[in-house]
Structures are given as structure tokens and as C-alpha cells.
Backbone as a chain_set.jsonl record, in Angstrom:
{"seq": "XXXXXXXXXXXXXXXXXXXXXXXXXXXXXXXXXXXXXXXXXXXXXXXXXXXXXXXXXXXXXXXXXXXXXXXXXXXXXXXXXXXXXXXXXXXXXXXXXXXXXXXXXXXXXXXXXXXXXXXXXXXXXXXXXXXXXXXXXXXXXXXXXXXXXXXXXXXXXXXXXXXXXXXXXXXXXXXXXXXXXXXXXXXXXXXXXXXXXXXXXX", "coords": {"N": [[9.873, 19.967, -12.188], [8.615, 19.063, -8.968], [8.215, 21.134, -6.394], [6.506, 22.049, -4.127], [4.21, 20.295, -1.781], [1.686, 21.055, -1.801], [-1.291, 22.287, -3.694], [-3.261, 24.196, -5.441], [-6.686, 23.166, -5.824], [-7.567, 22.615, -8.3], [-5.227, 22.304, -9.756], [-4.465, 20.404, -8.805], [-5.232, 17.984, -10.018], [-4.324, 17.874, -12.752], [-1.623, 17.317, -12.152], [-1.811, 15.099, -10.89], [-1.999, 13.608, -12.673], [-0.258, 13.655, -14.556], [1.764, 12.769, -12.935], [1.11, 9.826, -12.436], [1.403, 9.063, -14.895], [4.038, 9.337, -14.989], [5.056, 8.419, -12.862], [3.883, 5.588, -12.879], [5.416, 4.071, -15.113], [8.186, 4.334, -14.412], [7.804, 2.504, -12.088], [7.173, -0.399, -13.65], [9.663, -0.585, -14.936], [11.277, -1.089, -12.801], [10.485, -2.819, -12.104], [10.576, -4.72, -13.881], [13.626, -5.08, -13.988], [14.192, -6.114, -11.138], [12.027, -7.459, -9.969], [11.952, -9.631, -8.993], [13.959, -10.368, -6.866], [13.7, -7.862, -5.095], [11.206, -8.759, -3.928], [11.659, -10.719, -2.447], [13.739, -9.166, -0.857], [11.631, -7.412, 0.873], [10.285, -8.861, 2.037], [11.991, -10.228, 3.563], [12.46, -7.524, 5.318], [9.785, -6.865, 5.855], [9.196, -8.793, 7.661], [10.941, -8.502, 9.769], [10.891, -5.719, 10.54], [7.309, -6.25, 10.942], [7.489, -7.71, 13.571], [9.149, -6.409, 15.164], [7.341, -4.449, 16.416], [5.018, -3.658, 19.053], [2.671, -5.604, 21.176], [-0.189, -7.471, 19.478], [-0.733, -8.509, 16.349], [-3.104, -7.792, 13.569], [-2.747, -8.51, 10.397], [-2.563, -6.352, 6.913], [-2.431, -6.785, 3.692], [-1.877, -6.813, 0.296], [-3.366, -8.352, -3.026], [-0.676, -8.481, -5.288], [-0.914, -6.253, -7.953], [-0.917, -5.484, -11.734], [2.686, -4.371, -11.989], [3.009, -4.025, -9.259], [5.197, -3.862, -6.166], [5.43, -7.228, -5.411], [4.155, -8.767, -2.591], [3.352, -11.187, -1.401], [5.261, -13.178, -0.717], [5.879, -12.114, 1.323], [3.953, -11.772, 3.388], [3.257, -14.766, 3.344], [5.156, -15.518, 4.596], [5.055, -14.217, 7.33], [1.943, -15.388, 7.947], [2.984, -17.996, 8.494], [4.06, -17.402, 10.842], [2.504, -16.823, 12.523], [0.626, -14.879, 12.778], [-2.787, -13.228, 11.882], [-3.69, -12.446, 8.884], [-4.973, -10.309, 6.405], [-6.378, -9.643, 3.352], [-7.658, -6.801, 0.623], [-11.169, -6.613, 0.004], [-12.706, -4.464, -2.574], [-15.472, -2.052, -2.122], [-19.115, -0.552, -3.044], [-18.866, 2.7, -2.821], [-16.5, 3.234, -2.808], [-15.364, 2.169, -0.631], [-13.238, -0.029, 1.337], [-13.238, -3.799, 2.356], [-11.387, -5.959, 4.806], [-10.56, -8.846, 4.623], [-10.266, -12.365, 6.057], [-7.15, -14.507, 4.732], [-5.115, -17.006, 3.48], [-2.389, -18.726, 2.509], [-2.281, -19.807, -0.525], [-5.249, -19.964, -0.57], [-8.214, -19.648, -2.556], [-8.725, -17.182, -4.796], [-11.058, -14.283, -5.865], [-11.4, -13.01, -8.975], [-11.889, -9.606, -9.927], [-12.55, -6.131, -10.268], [-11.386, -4.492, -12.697], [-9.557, -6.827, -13.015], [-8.496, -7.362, -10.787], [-7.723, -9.235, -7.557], [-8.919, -10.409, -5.424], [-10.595, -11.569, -1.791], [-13.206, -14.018, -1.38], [-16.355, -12.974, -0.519], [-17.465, -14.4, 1.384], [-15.531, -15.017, 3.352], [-13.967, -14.617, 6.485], [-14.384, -11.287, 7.803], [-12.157, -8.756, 8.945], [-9.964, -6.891, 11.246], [-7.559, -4.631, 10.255], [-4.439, -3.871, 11.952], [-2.088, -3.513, 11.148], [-0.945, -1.776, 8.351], [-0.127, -2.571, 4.897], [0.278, -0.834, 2.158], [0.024, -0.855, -1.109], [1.411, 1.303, -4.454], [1.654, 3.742, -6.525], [3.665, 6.468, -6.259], [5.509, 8.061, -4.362], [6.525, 10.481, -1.629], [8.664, 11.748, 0.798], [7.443, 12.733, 2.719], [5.356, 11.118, 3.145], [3.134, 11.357, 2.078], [1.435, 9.526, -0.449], [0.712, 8.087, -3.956], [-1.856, 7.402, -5.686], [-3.62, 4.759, -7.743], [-6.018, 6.364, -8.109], [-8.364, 6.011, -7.555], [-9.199, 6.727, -4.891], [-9.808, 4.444, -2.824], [-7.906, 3.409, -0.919], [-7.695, 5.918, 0.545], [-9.832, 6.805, 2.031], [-10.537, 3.946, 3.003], [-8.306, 4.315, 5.246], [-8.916, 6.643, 7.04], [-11.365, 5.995, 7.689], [-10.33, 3.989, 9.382], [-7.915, 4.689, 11.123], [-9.987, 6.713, 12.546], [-11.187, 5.181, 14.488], [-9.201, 3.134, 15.583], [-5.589, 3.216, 16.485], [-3.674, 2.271, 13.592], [-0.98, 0.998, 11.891], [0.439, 2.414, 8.715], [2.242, 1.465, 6.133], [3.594, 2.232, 3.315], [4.517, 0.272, 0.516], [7.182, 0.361, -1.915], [9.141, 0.576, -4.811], [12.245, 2.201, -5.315], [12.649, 3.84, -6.944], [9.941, 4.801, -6.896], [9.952, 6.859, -5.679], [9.241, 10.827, -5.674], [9.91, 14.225, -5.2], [8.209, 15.535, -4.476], [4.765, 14.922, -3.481], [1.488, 16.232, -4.717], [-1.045, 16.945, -2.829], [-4.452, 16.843, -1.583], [-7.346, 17.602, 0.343], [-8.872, 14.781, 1.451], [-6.978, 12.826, 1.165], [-4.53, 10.384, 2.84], [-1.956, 10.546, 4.66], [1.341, 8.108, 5.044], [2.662, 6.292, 7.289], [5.2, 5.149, 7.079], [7.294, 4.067, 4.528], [8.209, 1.242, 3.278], [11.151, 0.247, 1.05], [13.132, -1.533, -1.516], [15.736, -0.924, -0.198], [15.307, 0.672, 2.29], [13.906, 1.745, 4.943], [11.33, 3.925, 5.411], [10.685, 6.628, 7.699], [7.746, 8.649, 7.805], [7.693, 11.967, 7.323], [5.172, 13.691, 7.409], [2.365, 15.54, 8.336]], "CA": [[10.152, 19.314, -10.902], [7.515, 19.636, -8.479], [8.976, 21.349, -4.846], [5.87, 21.768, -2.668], [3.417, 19.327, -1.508], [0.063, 21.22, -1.588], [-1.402, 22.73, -4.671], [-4.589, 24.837, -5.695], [-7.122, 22.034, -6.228], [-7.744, 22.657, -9.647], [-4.534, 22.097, -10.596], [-3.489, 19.17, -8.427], [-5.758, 16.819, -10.996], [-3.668, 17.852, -13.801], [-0.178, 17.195, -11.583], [-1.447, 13.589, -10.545], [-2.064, 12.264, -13.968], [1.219, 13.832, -14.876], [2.689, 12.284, -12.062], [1.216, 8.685, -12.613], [2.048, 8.521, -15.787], [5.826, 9.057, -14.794], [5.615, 6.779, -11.478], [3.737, 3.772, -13.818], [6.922, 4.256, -16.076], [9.593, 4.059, -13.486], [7.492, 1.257, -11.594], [7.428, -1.372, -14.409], [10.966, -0.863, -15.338], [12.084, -1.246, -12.002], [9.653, -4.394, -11.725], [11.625, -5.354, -14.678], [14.607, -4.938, -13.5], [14.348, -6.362, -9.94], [11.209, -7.791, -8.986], [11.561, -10.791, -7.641], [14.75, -9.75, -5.672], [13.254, -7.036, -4.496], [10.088, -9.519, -3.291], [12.58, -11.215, -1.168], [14.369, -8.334, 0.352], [10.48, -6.994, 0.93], [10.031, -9.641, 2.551], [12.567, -9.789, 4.794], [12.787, -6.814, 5.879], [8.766, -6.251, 6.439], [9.084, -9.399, 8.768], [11.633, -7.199, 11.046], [9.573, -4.773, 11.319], [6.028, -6.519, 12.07], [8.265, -8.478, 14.767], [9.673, -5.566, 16.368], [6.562, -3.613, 17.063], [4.511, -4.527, 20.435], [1.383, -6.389, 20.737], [-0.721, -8.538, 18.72], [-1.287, -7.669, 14.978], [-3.533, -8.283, 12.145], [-1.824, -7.247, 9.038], [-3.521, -6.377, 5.817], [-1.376, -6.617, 2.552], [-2.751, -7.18, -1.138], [-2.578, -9.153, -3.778], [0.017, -7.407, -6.227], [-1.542, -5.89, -9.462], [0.025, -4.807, -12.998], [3.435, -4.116, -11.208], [3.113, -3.522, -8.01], [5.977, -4.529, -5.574], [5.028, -8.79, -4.858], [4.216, -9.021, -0.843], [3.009, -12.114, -0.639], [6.51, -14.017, 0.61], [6.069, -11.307, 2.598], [2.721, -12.152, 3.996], [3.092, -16.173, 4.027], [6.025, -15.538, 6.019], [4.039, -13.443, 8.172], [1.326, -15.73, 8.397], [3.626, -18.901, 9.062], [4.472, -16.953, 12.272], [1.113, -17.147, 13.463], [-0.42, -13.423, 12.118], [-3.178, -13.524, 10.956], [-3.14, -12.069, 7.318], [-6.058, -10.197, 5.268], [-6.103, -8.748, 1.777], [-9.306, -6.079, 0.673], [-12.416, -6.791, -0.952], [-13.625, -3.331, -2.868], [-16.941, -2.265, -2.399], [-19.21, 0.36, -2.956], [-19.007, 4.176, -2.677], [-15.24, 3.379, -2.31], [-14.698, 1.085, 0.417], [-12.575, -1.566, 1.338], [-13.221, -4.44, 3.383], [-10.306, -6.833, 4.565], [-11.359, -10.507, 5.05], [-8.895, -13.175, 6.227], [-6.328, -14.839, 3.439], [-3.811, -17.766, 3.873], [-1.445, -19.467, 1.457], [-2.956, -20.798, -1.997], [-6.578, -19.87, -0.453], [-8.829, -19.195, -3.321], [-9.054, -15.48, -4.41], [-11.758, -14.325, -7.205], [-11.292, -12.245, -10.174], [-12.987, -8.509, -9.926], [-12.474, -4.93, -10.956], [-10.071, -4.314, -13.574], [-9.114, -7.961, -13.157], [-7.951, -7.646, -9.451], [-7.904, -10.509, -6.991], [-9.726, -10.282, -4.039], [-10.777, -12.672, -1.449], [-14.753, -14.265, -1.891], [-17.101, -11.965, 0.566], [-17.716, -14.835, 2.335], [-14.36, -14.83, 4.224], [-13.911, -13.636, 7.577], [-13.712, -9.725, 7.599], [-11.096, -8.882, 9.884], [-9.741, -5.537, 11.38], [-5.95, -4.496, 10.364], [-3.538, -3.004, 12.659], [-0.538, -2.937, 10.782], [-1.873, -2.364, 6.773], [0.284, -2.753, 3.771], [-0.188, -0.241, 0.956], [0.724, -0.182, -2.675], [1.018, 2.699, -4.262], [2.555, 4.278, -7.808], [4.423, 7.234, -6.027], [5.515, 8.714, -3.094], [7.17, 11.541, -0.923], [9.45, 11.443, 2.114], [6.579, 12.74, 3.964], [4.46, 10.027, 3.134], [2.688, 11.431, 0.622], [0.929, 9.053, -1.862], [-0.301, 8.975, -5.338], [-2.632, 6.104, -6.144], [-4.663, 5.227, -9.312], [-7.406, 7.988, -8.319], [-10.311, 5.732, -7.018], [-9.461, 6.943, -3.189], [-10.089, 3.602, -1.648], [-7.147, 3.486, 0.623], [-7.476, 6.938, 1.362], [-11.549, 6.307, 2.543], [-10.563, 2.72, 4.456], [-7.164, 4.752, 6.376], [-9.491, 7.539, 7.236], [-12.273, 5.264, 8.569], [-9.873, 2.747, 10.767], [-8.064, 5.805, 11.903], [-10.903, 7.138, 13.359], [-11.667, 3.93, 15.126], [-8.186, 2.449, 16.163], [-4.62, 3.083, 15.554], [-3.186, 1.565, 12.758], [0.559, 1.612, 11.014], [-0.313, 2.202, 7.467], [2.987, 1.154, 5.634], [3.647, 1.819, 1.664], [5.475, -0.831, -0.5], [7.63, 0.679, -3.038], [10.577, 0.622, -5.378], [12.985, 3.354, -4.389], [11.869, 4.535, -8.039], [9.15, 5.226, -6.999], [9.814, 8.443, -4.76], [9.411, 11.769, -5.888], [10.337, 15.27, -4.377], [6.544, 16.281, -3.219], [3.295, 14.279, -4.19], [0.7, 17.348, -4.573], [-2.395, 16.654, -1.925], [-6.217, 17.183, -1.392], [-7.883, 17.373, 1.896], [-9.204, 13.672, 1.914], [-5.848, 12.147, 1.243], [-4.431, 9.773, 4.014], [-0.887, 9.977, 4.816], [1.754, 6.945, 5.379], [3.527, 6.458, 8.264], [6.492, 4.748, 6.693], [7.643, 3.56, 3.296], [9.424, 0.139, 2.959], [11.277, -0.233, -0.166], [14.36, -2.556, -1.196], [16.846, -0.974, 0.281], [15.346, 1.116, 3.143], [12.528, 1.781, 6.08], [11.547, 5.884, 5.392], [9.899, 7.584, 8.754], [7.874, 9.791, 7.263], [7.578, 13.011, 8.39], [3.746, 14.345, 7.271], [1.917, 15.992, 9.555]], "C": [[9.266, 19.92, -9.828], [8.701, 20.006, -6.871], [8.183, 21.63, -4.099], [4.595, 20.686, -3.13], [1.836, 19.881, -1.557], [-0.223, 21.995, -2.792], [-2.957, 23.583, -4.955], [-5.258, 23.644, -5.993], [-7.428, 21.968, -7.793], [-6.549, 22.089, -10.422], [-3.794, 20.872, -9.954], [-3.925, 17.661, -9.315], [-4.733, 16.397, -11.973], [-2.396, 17.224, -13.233], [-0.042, 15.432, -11.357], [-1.312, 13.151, -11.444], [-1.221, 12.664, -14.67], [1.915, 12.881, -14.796], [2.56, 10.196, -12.393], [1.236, 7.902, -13.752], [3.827, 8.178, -15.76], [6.303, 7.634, -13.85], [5.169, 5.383, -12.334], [5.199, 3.344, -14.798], [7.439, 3.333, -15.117], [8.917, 2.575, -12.712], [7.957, 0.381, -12.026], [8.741, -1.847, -14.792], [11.563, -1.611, -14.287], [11.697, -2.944, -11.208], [10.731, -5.44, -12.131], [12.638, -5.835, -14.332], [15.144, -5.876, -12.051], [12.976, -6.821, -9.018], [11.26, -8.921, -8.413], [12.684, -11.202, -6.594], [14.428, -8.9, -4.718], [11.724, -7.381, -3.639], [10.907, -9.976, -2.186], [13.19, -10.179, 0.034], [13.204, -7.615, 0.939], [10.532, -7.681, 2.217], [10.799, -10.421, 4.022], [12.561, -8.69, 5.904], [11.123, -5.98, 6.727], [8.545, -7.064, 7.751], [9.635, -8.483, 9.81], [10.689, -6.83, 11.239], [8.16, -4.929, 11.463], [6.565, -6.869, 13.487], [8.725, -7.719, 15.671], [8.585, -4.213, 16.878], [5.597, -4.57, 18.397], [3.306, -4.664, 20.431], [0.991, -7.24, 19.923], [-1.361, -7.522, 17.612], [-2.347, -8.342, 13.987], [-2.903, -7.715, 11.069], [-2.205, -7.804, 7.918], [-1.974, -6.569, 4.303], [-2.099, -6.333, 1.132], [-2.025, -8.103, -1.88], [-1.848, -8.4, -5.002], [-0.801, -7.44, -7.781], [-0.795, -5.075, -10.279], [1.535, -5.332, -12.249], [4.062, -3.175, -10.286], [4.315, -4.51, -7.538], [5.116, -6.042, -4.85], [5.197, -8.972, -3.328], [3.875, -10.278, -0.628], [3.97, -13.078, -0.658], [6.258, -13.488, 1.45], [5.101, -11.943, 3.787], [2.663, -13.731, 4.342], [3.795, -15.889, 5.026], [5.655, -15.045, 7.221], [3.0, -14.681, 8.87], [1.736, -17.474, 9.211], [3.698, -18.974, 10.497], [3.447, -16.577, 13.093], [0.171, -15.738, 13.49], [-1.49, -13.994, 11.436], [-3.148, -12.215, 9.768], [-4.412, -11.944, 6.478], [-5.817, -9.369, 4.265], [-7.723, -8.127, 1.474], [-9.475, -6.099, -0.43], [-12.664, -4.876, -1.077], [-14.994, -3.645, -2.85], [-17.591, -1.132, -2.537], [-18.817, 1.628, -2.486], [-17.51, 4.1, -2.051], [-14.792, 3.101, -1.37], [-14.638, 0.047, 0.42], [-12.921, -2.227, 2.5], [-11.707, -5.249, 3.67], [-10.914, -8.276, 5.465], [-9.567, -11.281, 4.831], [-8.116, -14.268, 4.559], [-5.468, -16.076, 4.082], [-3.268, -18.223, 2.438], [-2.376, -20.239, 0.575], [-4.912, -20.627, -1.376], [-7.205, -18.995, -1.952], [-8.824, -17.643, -3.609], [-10.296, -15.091, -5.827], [-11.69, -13.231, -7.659], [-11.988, -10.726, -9.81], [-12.323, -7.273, -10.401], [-11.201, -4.767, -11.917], [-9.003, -5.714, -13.706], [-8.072, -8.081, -11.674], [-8.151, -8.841, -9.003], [-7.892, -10.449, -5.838], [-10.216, -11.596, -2.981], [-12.511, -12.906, -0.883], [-14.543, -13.278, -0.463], [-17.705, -13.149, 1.68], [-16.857, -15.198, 3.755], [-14.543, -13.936, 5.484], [-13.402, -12.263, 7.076], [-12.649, -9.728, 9.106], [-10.77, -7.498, 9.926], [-8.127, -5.33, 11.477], [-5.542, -3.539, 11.307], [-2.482, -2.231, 12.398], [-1.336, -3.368, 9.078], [-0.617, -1.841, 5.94], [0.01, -2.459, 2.803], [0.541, -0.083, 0.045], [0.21, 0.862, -3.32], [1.832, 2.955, -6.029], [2.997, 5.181, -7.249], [4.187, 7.615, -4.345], [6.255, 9.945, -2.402], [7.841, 11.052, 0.073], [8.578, 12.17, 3.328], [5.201, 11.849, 3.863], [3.147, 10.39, 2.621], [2.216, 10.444, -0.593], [0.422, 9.362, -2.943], [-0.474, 7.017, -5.25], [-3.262, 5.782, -7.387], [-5.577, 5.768, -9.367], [-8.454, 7.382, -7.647], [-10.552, 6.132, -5.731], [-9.499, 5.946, -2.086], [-9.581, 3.374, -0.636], [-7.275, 4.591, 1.155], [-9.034, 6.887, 2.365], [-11.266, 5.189, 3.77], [-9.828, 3.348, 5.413], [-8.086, 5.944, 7.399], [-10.546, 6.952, 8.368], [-11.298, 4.591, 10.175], [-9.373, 3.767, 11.676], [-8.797, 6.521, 13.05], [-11.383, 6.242, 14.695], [-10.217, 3.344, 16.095], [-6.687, 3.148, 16.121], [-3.952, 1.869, 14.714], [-2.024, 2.008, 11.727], [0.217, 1.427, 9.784], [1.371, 2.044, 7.014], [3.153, 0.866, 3.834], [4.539, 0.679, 0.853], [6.187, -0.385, -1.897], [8.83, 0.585, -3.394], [10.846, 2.105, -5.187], [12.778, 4.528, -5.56], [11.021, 5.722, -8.186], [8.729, 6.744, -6.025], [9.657, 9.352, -5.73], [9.603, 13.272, -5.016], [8.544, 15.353, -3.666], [5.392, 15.612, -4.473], [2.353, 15.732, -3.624], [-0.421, 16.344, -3.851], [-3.593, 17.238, -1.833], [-6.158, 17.092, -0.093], [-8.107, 15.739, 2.414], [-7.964, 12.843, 1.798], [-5.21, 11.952, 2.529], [-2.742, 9.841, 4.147], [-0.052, 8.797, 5.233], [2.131, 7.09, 6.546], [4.453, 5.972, 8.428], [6.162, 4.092, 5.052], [8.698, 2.317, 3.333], [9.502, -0.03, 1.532], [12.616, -1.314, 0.062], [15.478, -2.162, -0.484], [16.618, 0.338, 1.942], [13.806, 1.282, 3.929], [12.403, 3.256, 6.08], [10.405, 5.87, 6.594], [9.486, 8.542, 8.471], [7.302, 10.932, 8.198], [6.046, 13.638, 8.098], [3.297, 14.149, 8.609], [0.377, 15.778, 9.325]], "O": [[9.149, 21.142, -9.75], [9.642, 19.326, -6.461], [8.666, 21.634, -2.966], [4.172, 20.367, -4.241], [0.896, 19.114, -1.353], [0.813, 22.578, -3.111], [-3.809, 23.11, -4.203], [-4.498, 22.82, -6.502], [-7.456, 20.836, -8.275], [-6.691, 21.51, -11.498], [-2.757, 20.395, -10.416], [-3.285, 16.61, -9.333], [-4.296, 15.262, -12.164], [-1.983, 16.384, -14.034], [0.93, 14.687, -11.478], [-0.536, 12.197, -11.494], [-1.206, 12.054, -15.739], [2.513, 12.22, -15.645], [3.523, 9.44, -12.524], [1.152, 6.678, -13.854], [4.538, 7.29, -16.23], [7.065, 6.667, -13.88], [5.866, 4.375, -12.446], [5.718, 2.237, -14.94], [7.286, 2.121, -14.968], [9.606, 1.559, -12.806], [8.957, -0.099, -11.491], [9.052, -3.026, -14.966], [12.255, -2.599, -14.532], [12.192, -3.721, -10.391], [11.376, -6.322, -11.563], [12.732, -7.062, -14.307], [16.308, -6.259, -11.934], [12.829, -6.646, -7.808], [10.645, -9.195, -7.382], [12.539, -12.052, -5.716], [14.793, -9.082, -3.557], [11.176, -6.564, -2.9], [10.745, -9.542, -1.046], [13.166, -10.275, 1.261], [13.678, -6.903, 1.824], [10.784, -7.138, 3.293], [10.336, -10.928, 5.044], [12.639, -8.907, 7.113], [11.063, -5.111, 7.597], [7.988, -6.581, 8.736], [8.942, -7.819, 10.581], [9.738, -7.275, 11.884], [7.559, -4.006, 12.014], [6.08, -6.324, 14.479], [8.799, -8.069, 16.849], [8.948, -3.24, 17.54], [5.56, -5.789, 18.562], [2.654, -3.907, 19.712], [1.893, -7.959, 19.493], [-2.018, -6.483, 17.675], [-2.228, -9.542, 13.736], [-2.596, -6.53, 10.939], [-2.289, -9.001, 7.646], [-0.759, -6.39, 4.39], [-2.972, -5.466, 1.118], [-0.888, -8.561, -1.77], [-2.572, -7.683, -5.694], [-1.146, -8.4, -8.469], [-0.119, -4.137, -9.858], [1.634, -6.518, -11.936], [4.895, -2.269, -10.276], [4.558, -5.581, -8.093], [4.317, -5.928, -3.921], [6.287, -9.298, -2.86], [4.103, -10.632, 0.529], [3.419, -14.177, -0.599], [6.287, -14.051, 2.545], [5.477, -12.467, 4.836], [2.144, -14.087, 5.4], [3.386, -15.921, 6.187], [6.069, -15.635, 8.219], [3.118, -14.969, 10.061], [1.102, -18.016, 10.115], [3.533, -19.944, 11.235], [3.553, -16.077, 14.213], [-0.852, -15.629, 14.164], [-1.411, -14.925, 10.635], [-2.555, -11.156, 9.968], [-4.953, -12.906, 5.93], [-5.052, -8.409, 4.361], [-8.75, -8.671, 1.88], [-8.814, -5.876, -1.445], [-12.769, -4.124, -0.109], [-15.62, -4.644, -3.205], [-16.844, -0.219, -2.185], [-18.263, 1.496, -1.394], [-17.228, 4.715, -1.023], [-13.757, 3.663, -1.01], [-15.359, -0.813, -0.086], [-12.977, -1.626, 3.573], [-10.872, -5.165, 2.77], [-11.471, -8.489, 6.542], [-8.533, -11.1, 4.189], [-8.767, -14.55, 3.553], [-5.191, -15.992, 5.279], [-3.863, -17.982, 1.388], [-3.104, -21.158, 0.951], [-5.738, -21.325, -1.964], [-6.731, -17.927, -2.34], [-8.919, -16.879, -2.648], [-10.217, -15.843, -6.798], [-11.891, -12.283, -6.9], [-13.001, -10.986, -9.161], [-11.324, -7.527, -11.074], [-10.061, -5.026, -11.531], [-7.934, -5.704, -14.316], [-7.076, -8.801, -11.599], [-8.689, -9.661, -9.747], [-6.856, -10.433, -5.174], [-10.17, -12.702, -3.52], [-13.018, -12.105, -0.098], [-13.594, -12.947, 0.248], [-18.322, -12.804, 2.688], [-17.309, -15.534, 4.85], [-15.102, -12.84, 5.528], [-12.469, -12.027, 6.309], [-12.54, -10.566, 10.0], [-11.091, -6.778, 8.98], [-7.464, -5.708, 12.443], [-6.17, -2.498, 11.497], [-2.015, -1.169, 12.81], [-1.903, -4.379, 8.662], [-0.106, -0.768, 6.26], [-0.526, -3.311, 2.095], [1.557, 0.613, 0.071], [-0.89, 1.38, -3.125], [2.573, 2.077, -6.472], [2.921, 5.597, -8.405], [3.268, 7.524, -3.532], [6.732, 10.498, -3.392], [7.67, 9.859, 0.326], [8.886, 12.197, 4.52], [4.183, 12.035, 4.529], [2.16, 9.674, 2.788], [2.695, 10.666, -1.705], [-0.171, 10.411, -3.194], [0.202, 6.024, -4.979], [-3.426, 6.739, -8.143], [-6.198, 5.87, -10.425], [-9.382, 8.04, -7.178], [-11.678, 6.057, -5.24], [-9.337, 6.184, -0.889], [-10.162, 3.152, 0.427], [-7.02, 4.592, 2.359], [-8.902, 6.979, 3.586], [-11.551, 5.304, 4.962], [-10.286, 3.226, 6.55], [-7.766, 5.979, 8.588], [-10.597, 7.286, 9.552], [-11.496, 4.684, 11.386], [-9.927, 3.973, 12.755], [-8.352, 6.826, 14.157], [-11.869, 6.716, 15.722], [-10.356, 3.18, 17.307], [-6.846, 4.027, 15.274], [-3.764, 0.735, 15.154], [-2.038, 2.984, 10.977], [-0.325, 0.355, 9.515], [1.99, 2.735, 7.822], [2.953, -0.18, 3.217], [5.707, 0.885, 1.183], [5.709, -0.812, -2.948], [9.709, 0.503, -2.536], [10.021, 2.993, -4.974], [12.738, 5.738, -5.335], [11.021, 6.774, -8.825], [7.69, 7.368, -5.812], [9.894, 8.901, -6.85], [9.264, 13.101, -3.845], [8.07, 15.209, -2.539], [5.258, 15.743, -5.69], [2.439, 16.209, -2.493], [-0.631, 15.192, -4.23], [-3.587, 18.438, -2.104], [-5.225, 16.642, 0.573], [-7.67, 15.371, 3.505], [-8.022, 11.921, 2.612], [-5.164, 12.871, 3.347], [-2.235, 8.897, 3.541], [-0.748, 8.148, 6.014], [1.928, 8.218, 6.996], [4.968, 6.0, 9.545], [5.076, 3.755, 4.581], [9.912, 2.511, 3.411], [8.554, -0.32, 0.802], [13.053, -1.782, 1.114], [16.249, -3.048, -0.115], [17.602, 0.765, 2.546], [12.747, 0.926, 3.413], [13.26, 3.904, 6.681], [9.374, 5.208, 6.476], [10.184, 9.548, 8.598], [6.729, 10.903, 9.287], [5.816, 14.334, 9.087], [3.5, 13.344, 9.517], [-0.426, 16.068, 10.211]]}, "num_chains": 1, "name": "protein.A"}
């Protein structure tokens, strides 16, 4: 059982691919189990909370892969209400773009059999971004599948704007302390099915 969050780097390699072998586990089951209930209550409950923050948003989401928690009720509903709504193109040296998306718009096939939206799409700049994730912490702590890309795009916009980065997970998918690197991006909340976590990372 892991109890702190930071680790010698040498050995935090070994801890993630521990770790995302356990969180892919618990994911799928819980996919199993409850995913397309748990799309709905997603989906409710991410509307709230775009709706009750102030200003005008763009908000990024994805399109769900393997099993990941399903956002896009989330996101039509979103974009019904007059958001607009982009999902990210990978691209070199580990960055993401996010180009605009709507309902049943085309998306094309790419890495590992993802589904991205063509490069000819408006790029667009998120405010409020929507991250999936295989594990997490209550300080907002992620574990991802290793390539870095959200941690590279959060890092960049960051620098540039603020932006609410928001994880998507089954309640599964917590663990006591995700071990961290330097370039790793923290969340700044976790919506799963049955709650909104404030996380506390510093």
C-alpha cells in the first residue's frame, strides 16, 4: 500500500506500471459494472459544474478509449447549451492540440486506434479541460498511460492562461498516493459518479 506521494525517481517507474496495471483492472470492471449509468450521472453532474463557474468557457473533453469513463452525453449536453466543445489531436514530441468537435462530426482513426478530430478543424483554446486518467489521489495526483501528453499540454496552457483541469473517474479508480516526477501536472478536481473531489496538491 503505497502512503506517500513522492518517490526516488528510479523507483517511481517501477510503482507506475505496478500501479496501472491495478487501476486498468479496477477500471474495466467498474466499466463493466456501471458504465453507462455512470455516463449519465457524469454527465449530469459535469453540466452543474461548467454552469456554475463564471465567464465564458471552451471545454475540452475526449473521445473515451478502451474503458475510460464515456463523456460525450456529457459534452453534447454541454455543447447544446451553446459551449463550444473540443477534443485533442496528438502530435509530435508529445503534444496535444484541441480543435473544435460537435455531435456525430467526423473523427479519424490514429494512435493505438484513438479517435481524434481531422487537423483541419478549428484549433481552439480550453478553459475548462476534461481529463481521463487510469488512477488517482485526493490530491489530484494522476497516473496516465506514460506518454505525458496531458501532463506537456496542462503545463503549456498553464503557463499561458488559467485553466480548470478536471479528471473523469470511477471512484475505483482512487488510490491512497499516486507516486510523482517533476513534470507531472496536477488536477484541480476529480468528478466521479458519486462525487466532485477538491483536490488539495500543491
Amino acid at each position: 500500500m503505497l502512503t506517500e506521494a513522492t518517490y526516488d525517481l528510479d523507483a517511481v517507474s517501477g510503482l507506475k506500471v505496478r500501479l496501472r496495471e491495478e487501476a486498468s483492472a479496477r477500471r474495466s470492471r467498474a466499466w463493466t459494472q456501471a458504465g453507462e449509468s455512470a455516463a449519465a450521472t457524469i454527465a449530469e453532474a459535469g453540466l452543474r459544474l461548467v454552469e456554475s463557474l463564471e465567464g465564458e468557457h471552451v471545454v475540452a473533453g475526449y473521445h473515451p478509449f478502451r474503458y475510460e469513463l464515456d463523456i460525450l452525453p456529457l459534452l453534447s449536453t454541454l455543447e447544446a447549451r451553446g459551449y463550444p466543445i473540443a477534443l485533442p489531436r496528438s502530435r509530435p514530441e508529445r503534444r496535444l492540440s484541441f480543435h473544435g468537435w460537435t455531435s456525430g462530426a467526423p473523427l479519424e482513426r490514429r494512435k493505438l486506434g484513438m479517435l481524434e478530430p481531422p487537423e483541419s478543424t478549428d484549433e481552439l483554446q480550453p478553459t475548462v479541460l476534461f481529463v481521463p486518467l487510469l488512477a488517482f489521489d485526493a490530491r489530484g495526483n494522476r497516473l496516465g498511460y506514460g506518454a505525458g501528453f496531458y501532463d506537456v499540454a496542462l503545463s503549456a496552457m498553464r503557463a499561458e492562461r488559467r485553466v480548470l483541469a478536471v479528471g473523469v473517474a470511477f471512484d475505483e479508480q482512487e488510490f491512497p498516493a499516486i507516486p510523482t516526477e517533476p513534470l507531472d501536472q496536477p488536477l484541480d478536481m476529480v468528478l466521479t459518479p458519486t462525487r466532485l473531489l477538491i483536490c488539495g496538491a500543491s
